[in-house]
C-alpha positions in Angstrom: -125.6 -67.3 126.4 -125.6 -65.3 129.8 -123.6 -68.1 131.4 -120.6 -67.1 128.9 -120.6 -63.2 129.5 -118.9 -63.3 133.1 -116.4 -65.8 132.2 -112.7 -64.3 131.6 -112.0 -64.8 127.8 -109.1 -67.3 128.9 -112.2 -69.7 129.6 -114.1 -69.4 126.4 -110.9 -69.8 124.3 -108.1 -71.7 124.6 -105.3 -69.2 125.4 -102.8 -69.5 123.0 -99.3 -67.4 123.1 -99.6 -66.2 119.9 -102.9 -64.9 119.7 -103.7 -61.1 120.6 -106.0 -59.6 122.6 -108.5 -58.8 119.3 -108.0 -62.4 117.9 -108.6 -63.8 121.2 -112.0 -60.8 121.3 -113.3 -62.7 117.7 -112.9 -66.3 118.8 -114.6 -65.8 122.2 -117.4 -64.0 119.7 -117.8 -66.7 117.7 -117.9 -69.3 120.1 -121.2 -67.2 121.6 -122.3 -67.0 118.3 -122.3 -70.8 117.8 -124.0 -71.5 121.3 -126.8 -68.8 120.4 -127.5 -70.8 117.6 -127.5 -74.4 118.9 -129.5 -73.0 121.6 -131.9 -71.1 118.4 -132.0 -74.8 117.4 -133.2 -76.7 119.9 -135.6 -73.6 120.8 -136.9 -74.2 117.2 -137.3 -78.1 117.4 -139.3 -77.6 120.9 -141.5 -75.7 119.2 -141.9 -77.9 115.7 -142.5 -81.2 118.5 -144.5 -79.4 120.7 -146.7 -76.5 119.4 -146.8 -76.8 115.7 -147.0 -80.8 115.8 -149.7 -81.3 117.5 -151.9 -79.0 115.2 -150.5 -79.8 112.0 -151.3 -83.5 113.0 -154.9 -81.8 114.1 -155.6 -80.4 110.9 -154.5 -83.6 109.1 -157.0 -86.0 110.8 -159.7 -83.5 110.0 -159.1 -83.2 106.6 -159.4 -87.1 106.4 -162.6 -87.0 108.6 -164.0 -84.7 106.2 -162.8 -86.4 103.3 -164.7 -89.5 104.0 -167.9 -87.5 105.3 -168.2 -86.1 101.7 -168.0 -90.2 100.0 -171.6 -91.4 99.7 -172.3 -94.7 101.3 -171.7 -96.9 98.8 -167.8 -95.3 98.0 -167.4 -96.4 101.8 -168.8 -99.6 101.6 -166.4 -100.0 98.9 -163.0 -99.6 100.8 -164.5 -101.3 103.8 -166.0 -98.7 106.8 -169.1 -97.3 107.5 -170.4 -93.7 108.2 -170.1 -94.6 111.5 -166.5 -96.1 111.4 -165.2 -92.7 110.7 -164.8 -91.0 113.8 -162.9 -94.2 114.9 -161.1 -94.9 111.4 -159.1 -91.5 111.3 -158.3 -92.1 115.4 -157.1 -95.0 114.2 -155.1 -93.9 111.1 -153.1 -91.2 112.9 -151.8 -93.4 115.8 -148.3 -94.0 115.7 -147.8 -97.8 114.4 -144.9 -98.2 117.0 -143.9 -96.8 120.3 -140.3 -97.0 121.1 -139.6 -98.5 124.8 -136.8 -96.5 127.0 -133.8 -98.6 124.9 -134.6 -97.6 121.7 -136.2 -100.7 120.4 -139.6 -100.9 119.0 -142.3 -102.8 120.6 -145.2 -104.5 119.4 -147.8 -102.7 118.0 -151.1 -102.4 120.0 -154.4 -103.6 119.0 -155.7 -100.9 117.1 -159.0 -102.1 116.7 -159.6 -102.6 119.6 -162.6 -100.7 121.4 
């Protein structure tokens, strides 16, 4: 925003003949107001991606590690994993199936079983 308070307001509005001094006041207001907000918006995305993603996606692999830890061994013999599978199981269930290269496109998926 502070890079539009020193300009003239014949920069942040195109100058028409018939508009008046306060019209010409409003639209150079409004046209702050709508770069204070796109800037609100990608402040608020930065945050969601970086701060708030990272422990929601914290929070959600724990609740899956301890939702298995409660099963008894035979409920995880049942859908296939071990008690000691866990730790690697939820690593492995929160991974992003595909990672887009610099173009866009989707690559392969990595072995995710892999040790």
């Amino acid at each position: 925003m502070t890079q539009y308070n020193n300009l003239p307001l014949s920069q942040l509005v195109d100058v028409k003949s018939d508009l008046t001094p306060e019209a010409l006041r409003i639209e150079a207001e409004r046209r702050r107001s709508e770069e204070m907000a796109r800037l609100i918006r990608l402040a608020a995305g930065f945050i969601g991606r970086r701060v708030l993603g990272p422990i929601v996606r914290w929070y959600r692999r724990e609740q899956l590690r301890e939702d298995l830890m409660r099963l008894d061994d035979r409920t995880l013999a049942d859908i296939g994993i071990s008690r000691n599978d866990i730790p690697r199981f939820v690593q492995v269930a929160h991974q992003p199936q595909f990672a887009n290269d610099a173009s866009g496109a989707p690559r392969e998926p990595r072995s995710r079983l892999a040790a």
